[in-house]
C-alpha positions in Angstrom: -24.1 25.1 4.0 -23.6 21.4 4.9 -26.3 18.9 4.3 -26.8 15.7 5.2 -28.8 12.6 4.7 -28.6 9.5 6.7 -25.2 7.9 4.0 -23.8 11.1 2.8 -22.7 14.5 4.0 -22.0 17.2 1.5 -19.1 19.5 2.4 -19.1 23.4 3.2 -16.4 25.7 3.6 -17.1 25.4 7.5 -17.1 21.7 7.4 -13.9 21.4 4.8 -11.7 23.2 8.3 -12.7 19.9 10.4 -12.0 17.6 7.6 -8.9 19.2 6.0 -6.0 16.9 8.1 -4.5 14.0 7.0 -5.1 12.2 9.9 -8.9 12.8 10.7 -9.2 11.8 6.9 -7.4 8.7 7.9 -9.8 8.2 11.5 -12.9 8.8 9.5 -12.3 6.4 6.8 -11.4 4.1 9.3 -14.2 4.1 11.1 -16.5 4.3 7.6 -14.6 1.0 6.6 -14.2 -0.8 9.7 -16.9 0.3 12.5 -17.2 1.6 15.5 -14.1 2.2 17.3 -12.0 4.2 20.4 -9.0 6.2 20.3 -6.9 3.8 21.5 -7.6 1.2 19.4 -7.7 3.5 16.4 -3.9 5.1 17.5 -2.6 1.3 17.1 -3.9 0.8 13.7 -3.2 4.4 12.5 0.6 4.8 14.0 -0.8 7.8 16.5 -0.5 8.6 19.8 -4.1 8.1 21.6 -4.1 11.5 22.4 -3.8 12.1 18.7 -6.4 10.6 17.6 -8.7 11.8 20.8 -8.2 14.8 19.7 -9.4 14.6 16.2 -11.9 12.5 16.9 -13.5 15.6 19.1 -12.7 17.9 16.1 -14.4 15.4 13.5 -17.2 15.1 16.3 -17.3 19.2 16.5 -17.9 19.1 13.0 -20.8 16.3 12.6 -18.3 13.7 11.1 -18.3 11.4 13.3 -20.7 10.4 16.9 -20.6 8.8 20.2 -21.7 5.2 20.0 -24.5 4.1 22.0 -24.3 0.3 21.4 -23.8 -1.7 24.5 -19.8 -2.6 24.2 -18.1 -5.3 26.5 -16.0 -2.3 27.6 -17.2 1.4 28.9 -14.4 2.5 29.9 -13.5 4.1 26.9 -15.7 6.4 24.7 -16.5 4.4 21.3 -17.4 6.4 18.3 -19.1 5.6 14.6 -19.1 7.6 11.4 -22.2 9.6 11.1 -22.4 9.4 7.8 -21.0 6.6 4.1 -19.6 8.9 2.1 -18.8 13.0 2.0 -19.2 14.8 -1.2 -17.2 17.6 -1.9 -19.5 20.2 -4.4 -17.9 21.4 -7.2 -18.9 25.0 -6.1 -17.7 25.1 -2.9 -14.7 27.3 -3.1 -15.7 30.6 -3.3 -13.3 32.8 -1.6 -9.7 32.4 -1.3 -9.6 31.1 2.0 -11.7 28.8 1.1 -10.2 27.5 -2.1 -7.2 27.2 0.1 -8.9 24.4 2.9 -10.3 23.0 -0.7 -6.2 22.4 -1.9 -5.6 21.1 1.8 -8.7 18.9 1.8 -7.3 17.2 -2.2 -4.1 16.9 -0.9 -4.8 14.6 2.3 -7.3 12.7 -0.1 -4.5 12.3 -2.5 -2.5 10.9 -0.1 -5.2 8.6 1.1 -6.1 7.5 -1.8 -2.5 6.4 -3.0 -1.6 4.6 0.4 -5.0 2.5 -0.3 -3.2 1.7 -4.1 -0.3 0.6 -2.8 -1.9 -1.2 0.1 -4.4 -3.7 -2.3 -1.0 -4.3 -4.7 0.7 -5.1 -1.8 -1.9 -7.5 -0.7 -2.6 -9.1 -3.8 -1.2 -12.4 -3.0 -3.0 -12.7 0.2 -6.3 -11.7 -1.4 -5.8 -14.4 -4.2 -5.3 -16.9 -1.4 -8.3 -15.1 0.5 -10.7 -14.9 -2.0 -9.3 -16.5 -5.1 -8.2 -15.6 -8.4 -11.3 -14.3 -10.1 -11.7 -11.4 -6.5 -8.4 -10.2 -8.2 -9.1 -10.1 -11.9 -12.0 -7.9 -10.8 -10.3 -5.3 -9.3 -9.2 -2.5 -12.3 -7.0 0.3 -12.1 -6.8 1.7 -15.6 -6.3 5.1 -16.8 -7.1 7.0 -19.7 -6.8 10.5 -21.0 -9.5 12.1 -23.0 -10.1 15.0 -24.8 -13.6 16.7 -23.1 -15.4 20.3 -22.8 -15.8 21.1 -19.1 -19.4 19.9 -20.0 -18.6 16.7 -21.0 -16.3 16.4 -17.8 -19.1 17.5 -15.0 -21.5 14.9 -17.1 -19.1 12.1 -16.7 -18.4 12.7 -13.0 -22.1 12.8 -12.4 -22.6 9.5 -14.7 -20.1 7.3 -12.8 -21.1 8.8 -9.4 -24.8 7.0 -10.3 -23.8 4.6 -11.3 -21.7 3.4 -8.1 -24.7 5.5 -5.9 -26.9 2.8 -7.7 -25.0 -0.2 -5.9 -25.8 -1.0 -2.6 -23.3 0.5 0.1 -21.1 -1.2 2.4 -21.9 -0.7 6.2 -19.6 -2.1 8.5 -21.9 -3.5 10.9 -24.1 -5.2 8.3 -22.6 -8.9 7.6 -21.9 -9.0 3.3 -24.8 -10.8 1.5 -23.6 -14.5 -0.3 -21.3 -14.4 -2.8 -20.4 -9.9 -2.0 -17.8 -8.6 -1.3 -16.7 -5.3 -0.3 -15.3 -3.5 -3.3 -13.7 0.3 -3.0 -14.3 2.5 -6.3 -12.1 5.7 -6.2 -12.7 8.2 -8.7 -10.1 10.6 -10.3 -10.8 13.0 -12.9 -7.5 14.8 -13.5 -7.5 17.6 -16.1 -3.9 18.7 -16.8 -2.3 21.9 -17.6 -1.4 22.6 -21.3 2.1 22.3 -22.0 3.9 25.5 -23.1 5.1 25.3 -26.8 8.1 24.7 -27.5 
């Protein structure tokens, strides 16, 4: 079943078949990251048609993803929408039939992707957030990997550590201008174990 607080929304199988598309990944984290939006304005940013990203929008919607917004806007003329929740949380024992596990693989796969076009997007930027922000914004950022030797214990205890730890910190909300001396940081996660290798 999917349940929800006010920041997060953890995902069913029901819920994984509105979220498992690359491009309502793509809507919803823009409108998580960026605010309230319409579909037109979201289709220029994105690369879409805005009957593209209409559509998902009313899928996302359809699923609880994402609502209409009510603020007053200098426009009406086009529906605005807003995420509904921060964050979603994909449980560990979610996948328990095959179908399932297969919207599971769909669902890691348009992550995957999102998460290496947000990579190469803040290398890219680099020199404009140096000039932005200055030096020390930059030698803050990390994006270091390391491979360890765990029990599937000691892997579920580290994914729960390092989820507190960032679940500790207070969470970005678009609307809400950044305290003094904050900025917006994005903390992706990644734990990656790998298929033994065949002996030689």
């Amino acid at each position: 079943m999917t349940t929800s607080d006010s920041s997060k929304i953890h995902l069913d199988a029901r819920a994984l078949r509105g979220l498992a598309h690359p491009v309502r990944l793509k809507v919803l984290g823009r409108l998580r990251e960026g605010g309230p939006s319409t579909a037109t304005a979201l289709a220029a940013e994105l690369g879409e048609s805005s009957g593209v990203t209409s559509y998902h929008l009313r899928q996302l919607a359809a699923y609880g993803f994402v609502v209409e917004d009510d603020t007053p806007r200098a426009s009406r003329r086009e529906r605005w929408w807003r995420a509904a929740h921060r964050s979603t949380v994909l449980e560990h024992n979610v996948s328990d039939d095959l179908e399932t596990t297969m919207l599971v693989d769909e669902y890691l796969r348009s992550v995957a992707g999102a998460y290496a076009e947000r990579l190469l997007r803040f290398a890219d930027g680099l020199p404009a957030l140096r000039e932005a922000l200055g030096p020390e914004w930059a030698d803050a950022s990390d994006t270091s990997d390391w491979g360890v030797v765990v029990t599937v214990e000691q892997a579920l205890a580290l994914d729960r550590q390092i989820h507190a730890l960032v679940d500790a910190l207070p969470q970005h909300d678009p609307e809400v201008p950044l305290p003094d001396g904050t900025q917006r940081v994005v903390v992706q996660l990644q734990i990656m174990p790998t298929i033994p290798q065949a002996a030689s």
